[in-house]
Structure formats: C-alpha cells, structure tokens
C-alpha positions as CSV (number, residue, x, y, z in Angstrom):
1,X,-57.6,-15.8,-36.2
2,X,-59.0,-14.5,-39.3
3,X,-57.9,-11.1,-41.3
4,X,-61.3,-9.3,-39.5
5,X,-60.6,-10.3,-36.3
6,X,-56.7,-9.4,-37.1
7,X,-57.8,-5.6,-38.2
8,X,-60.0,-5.2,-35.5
9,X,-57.4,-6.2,-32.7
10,X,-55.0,-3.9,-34.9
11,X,-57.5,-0.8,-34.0
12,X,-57.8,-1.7,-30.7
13,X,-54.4,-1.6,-29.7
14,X,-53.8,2.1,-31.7
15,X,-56.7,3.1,-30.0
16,X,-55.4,2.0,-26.5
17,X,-51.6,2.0,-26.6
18,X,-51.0,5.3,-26.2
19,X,-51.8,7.5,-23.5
20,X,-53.7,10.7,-24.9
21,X,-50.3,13.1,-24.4
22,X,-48.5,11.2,-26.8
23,X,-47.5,13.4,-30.0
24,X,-46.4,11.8,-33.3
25,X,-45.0,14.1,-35.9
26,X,-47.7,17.4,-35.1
27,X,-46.4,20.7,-34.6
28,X,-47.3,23.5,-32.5
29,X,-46.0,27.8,-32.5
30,X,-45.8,29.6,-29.7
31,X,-45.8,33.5,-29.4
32,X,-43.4,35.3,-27.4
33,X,-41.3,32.8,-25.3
34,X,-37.7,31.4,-25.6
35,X,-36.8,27.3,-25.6
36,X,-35.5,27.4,-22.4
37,X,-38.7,27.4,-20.2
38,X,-40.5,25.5,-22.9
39,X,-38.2,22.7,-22.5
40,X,-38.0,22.8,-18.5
41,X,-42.2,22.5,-18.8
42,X,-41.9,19.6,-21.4
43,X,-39.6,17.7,-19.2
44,X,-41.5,18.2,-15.6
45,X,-44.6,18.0,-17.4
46,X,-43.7,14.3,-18.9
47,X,-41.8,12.9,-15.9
48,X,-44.8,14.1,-13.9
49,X,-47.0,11.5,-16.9
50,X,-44.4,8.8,-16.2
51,X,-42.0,9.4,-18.8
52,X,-38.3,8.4,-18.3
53,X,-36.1,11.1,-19.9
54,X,-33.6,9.9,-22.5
55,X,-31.7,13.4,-23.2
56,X,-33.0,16.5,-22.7
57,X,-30.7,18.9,-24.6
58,X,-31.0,22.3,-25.8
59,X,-33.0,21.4,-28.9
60,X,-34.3,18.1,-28.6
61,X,-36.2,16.5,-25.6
62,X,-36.5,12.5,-26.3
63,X,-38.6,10.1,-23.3
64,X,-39.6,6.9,-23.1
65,X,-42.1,4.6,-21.2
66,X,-42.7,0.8,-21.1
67,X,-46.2,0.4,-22.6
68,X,-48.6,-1.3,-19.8
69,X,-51.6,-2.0,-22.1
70,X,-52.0,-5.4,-22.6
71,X,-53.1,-6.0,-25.7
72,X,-50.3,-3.4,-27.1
73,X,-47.9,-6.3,-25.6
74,X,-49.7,-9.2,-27.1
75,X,-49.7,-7.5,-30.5
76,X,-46.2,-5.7,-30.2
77,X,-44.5,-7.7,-27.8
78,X,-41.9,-11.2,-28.6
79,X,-40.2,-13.7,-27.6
80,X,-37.0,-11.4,-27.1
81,X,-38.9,-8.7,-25.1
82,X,-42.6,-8.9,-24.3
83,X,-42.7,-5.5,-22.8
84,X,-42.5,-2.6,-25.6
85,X,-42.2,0.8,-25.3
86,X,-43.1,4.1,-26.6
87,X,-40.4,7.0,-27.5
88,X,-41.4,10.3,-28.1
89,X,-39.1,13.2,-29.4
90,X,-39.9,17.0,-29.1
91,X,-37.7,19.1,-31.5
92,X,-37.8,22.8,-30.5
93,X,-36.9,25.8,-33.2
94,X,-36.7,28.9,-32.2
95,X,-37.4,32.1,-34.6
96,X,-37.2,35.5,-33.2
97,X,-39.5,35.4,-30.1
98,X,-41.6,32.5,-31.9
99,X,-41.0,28.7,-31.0
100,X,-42.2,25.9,-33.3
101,X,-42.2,22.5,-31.7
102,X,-42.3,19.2,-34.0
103,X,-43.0,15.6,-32.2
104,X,-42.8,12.1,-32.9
105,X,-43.6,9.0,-31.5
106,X,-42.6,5.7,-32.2
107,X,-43.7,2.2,-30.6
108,X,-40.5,0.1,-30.3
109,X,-40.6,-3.2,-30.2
110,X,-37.6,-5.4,-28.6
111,X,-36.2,-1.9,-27.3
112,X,-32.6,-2.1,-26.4
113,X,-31.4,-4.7,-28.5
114,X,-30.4,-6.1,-31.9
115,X,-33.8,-6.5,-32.9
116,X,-35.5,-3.0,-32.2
117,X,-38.3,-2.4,-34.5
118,X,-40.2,1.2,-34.6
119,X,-43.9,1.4,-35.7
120,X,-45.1,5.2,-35.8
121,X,-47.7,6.4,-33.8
122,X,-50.6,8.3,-34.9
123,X,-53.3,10.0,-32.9
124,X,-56.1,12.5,-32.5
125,X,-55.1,13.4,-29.3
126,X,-51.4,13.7,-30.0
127,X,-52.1,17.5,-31.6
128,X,-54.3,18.0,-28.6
129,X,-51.2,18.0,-26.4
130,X,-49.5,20.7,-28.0
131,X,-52.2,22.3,-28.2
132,X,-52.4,22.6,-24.5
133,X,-48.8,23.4,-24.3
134,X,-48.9,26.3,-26.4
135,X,-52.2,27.7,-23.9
136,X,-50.0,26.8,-20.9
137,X,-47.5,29.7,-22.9
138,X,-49.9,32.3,-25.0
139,X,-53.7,32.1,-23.3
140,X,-56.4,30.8,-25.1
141,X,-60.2,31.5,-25.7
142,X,-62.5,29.1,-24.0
143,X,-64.3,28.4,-20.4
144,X,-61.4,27.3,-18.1
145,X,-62.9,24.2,-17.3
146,X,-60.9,20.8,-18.0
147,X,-62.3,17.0,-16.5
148,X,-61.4,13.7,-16.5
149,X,-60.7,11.7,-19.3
150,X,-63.1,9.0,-17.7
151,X,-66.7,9.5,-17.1
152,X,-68.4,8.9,-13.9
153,X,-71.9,7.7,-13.9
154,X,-72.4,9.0,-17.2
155,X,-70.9,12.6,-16.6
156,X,-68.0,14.4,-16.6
157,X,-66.1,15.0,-13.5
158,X,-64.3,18.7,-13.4
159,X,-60.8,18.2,-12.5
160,X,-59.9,21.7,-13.1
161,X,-61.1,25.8,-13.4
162,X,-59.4,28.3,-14.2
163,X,-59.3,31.2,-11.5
164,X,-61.2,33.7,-12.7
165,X,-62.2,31.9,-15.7
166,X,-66.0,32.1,-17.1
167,X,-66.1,28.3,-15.5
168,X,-65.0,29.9,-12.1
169,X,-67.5,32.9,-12.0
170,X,-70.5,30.7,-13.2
171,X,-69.7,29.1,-9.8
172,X,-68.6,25.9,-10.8
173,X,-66.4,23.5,-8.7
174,X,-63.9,20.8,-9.3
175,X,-65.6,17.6,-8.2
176,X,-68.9,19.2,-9.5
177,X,-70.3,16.4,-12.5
178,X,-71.6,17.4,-15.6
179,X,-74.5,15.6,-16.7
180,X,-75.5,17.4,-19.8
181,X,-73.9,19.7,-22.6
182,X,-76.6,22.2,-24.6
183,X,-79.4,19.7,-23.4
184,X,-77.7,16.7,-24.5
185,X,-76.8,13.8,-22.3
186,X,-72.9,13.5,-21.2
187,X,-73.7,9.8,-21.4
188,X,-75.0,9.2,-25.0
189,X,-72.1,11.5,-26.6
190,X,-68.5,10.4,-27.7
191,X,-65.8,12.7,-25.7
192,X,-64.7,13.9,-29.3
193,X,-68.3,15.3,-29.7
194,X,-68.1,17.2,-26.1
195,X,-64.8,18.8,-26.8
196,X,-66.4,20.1,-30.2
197,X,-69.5,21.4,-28.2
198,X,-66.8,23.5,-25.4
199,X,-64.8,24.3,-28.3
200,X,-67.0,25.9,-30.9
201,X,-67.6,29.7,-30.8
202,X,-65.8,32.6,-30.5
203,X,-65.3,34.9,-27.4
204,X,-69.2,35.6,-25.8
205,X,-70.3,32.4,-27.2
206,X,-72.4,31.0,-24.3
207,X,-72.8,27.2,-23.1
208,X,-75.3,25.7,-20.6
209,X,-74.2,22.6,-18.8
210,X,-76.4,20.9,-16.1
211,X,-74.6,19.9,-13.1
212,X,-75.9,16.3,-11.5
213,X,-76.0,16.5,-7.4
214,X,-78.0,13.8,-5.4
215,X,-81.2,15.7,-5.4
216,X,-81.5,17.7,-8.3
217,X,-80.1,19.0,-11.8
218,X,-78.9,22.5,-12.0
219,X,-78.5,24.7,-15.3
220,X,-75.3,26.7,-15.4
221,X,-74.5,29.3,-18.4
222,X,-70.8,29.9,-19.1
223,X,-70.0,32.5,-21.5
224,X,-66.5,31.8,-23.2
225,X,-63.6,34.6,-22.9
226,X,-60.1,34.6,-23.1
227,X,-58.1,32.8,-20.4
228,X,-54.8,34.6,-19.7
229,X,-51.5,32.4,-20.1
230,X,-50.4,30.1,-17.0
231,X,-46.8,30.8,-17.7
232,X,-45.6,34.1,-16.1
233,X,-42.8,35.9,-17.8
234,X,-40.0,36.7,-15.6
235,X,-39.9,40.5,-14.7
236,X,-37.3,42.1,-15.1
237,X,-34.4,42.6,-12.7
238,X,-34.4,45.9,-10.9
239,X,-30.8,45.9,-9.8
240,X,-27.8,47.3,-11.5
241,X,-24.0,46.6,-10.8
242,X,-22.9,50.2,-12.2
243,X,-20.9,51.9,-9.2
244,X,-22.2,55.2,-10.1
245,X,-26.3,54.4,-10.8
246,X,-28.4,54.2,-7.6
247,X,-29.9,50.9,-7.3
248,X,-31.4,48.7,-4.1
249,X,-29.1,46.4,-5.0
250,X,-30.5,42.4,-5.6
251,X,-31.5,40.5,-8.7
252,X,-34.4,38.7,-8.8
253,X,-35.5,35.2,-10.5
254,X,-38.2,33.9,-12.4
255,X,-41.4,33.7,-10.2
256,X,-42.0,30.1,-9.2
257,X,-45.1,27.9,-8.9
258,X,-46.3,29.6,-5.8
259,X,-46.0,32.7,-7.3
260,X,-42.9,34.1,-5.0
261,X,-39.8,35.7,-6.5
262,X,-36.6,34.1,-5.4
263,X,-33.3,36.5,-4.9
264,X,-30.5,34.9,-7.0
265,X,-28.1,37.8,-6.0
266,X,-26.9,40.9,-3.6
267,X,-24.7,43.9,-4.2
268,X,-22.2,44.3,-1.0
269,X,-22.7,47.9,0.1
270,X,-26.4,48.8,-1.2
271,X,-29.8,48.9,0.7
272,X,-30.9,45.2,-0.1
273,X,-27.0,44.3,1.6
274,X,-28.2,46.6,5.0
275,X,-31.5,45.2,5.0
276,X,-30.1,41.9,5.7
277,X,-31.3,40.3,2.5
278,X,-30.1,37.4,1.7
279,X,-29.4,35.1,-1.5
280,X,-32.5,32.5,-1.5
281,X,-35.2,34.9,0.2
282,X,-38.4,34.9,-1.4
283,X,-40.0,37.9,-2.5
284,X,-43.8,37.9,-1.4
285,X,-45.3,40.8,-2.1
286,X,-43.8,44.2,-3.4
287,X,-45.6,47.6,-1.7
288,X,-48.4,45.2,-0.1
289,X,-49.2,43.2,-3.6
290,X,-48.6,40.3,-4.2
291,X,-45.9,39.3,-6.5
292,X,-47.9,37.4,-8.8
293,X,-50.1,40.2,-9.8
294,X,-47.2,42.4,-11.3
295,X,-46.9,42.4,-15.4
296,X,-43.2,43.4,-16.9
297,X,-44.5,47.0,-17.1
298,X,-45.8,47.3,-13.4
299,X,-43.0,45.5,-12.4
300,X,-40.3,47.6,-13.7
301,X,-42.6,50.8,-12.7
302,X,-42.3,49.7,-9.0
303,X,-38.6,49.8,-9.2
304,X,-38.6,52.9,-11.5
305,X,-37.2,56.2,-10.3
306,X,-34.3,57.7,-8.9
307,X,-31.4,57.8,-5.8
308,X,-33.8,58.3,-2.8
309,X,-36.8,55.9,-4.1
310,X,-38.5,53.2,-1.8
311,X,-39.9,50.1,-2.5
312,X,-41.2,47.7,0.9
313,X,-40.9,43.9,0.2
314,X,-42.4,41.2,2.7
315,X,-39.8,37.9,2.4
316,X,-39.7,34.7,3.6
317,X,-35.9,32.8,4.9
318,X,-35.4,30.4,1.9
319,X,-39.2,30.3,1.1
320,X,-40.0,29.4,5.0
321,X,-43.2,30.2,6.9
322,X,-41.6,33.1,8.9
323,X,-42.1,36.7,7.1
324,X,-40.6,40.1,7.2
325,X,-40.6,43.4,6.3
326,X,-37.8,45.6,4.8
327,X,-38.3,48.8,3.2
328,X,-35.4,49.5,0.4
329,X,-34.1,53.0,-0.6
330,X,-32.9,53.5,-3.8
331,X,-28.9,54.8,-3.2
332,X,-25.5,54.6,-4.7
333,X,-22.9,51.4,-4.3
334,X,-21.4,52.4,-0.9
335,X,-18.3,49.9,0.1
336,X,-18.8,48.8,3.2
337,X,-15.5,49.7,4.4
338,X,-16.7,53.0,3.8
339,X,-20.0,53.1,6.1
C-alpha cells in the first residue's frame, strides 16, 4: 500500500472512529449551576451513548467504549488486541456559580495490557457536545429543532422540538423531513454547511425550510428566539425544623424527569405529618399548577407567609397512578403526644 493510499485510510478512520459526542481536550463554562448535577447528566447521558464508566468522582468523570468501526480496528487494532477502545475524561472546575469543563479523548490501542498505546483524538464535533451540554444547563438562542445525524432520502429527519420552541409553533413535527434549507437542497449540502445555515443570526433571524410529504413540498418560516434551559433548578425547600417557626412541615427534592417533586422528609407533629404524607410521595401540582411551571421565586412565594397559611398539593403513593388531595396549613411543631 502506498503512502496515498496510507493517508487516505488514515483520514478515514479519524473521520469514522469516533462517534460525534466524543470530546478531546475542548472546554465548555456554564452559568449558574454546581458540579454535582453536571456530573450526574454527564454520566446518564454517556451510559445512555454506550459508554462504560471507569470512575465517576467528584471532579473527574473518565468512560470508555470498545471501538466497533472496522477500519479503526484494522488501522488500530494488533496481534495482542484487535479490538481498541476510546477513553474519554471530563474534568469539572468549579468557580463561584460558574463550572468550566475540560475533555479528552484518547484511542487506546491494546487496552488493558503491557502494551497500551494512546493516540489523541481530535474532532469538530467534539466541541459540539459541550456545547449542547452547556444549553442542556443555561438556554440557548436558536429554533428548538434537532434531527438525525443520517439523512433520509436526501432530507433531514426531525428527531426533536423544543416545546414551545419557534420549531414547535411553526407547526413542525418530529418525523416531519426536511428537504430544503433557505431554498437549498438538504441533499446537495454537507451537514457542517446546514448547521451553519440554523446557526447563523441573532434572536428574530428568520429561516424557511420546506418540509417533503408524499404529495407535496410545504414552506415553513421559523423565526429564532431564545430556548429556556432543560435543566430545572431545584426550588427551594419550604420546610423548616425550628420548634418555634410555623412551617407545613416536609422537604422537598429536586424535580425529576417527569417534572414531579419527590418528598425526601416529614416533621413528626406538623400539618404535612396529619395529612398523612409520606416520605417518597410525589408532589404534582401545588394550588392546581403544575409543579413544573414554578421558578425559585414563585416557588418560594407559594410557600411564603405566616402561621395559618395554606397551600393544596395533589400527590401520587411513591410516584404511582393513584392521586390525592391534601390541603396544608401553615402551624407550629406540635408533638404528637401533645395532640
């Protein structure tokens, strides 16, 4: 095989080895949020990619994954171990409410034994990932639209929109293709130049897309805003433990995926205790809203005021189908040896 051929296979394999999440020393800040439930995403998020978690400690996060692309085994593989494999390592710093996250990847050849050799990996998409990562945190400006990273029949199929999103109230779909981008073809443009066609503009920029169906092509104009953060803060717990302060008397967790607040803790003696409340109920909705339309500030105002102050909650047993009602009144510790 001559040196051409050898270049080009070389390019191939960097091209194809790695799957498009992989970082390789980029960095990424991200506003207001602490390491803790950056680290939790970065760990489900990988394991969900097919990562194998090496350590996951309270700075550094390090995965692996046996590389399945063949010619990255022909070209990295050996006699000792044809089957390489990729590491990645996330460091995470945090400053004040700020966290920077560094990565690096490495392709390791004859992993686990006296032979390891580490080739660093470089790619566009690498910075793309964190990228995303800080949105999932701090929001972003765009059209809350995302597809897959394969085209079919020359367009682009939506795998997700944002609720709410300028994607979403221009009436687009997931499933829906997308044939063209400003007039041009989906099919005669390289993926880096459609990212660069969503991405350009500021807030109000507008973009029309035509959407392919079996009959017909249909113009859709998206215009570009700001796309609120997927993370949700926890609120703040409404509960205090002081004997003399009137409280309802639980403390509440971090909202989960379905948007329901777990109860972590109740006070013997207090309103939430009477109302038969108990430790692994999920919180619903809070005076008829739901709980994953509260902010910090609306949060804590629901909860605000003093002894004598009501709040209704609708549960669910352990996050189960059955719900309930309990009203809460704000009142003093009373032992229940006492009542």
């Amino acid at each position: 095989m001559n040196s051409k051929k050898v270049l080009i296979l070389a390019i191939i394999v960097l091209l194809l080895l790695v799957p498009s999440f992989c970082l390789a020393m980029f960095s990424v800040e991200i506003d207001d949020v602490d390491r803790k439930p950056v680290a939790d995403f970065l760990v489900k998020d990988l394991v969900g990619k097919g990562y194998q978690i090496l350590s996951a400690g309270e700075y550094q996060i390090a995965v692996r994954k046996d590389v399945d692309n063949f010619w990255g085994q022909v070209f990295f593989g050996s006699r000792f171990n044809t089957v390489p494999e990729v590491r990645a390592y996330f460091n995470l710093v945090q400053s004040g409410t700020k966290l920077m996250i560094t990565s690096e990847v490495k392709i390791v050849t004859n992993p686990n034994s006296g032979f390891e050799n580490y080739t660093p990996v470089t790619n566009k998409d690498c910075q793309e990932y964190l990228d995303g990562v800080k949105r999932y945190f701090n929001g972003y400006v765009g059209y809350g639209i995302d597809w897959d990273a394969k085209m079919k029949d020359d367009c682009l199929k939506i795998t997700f929109i944002s609720h709410d999103g300028p994607a979403d109230k221009a009436g687009l779909k997931v499933g829906d293709l997308i044939s063209k981008v400003k007039g041009l073809s989906v099919g005669d443009l390289r993926m880096s130049k459609i990212k660069e066609l969503f991405h350009d503009g500021e807030a109000g920029t507008t973009l029309v897309v035509a959407l392919k169906t079996p009959s017909k092509e249909a113009n859709v104009t998206m215009t570009k805003d700001v796309i609120p953060p997927a993370y949700k803060k926890p609120l703040p717990t409404p509960a205090l433990t002081a004997v003399n302060k009137a409280v309802f008397g639980f403390t509440n967790g971090e909202t989960d995926l379905e948007g329901n607040m777990p109860v972590l803790s109740i006070i013997p003696g207090t309103s939430a205790d009477r109302a038969g409340m108990k430790v692994g109920d999920k919180i619903l909705r809070i005076n008829g809203i739901l709980v994953s339309q509260y902010t910090p500030e609306s949060f804590s105002t629901a909860f605000a005021g003093g002894e004598g102050t009501k709040v209704e909650l609708v549960l669910s047993a352990n996050g189960g189908p059955a719900e309930r009602t309990v009203t809460l009144v704000k009142t003093f510790i009373i032992p229940k040896g006492e009542l």
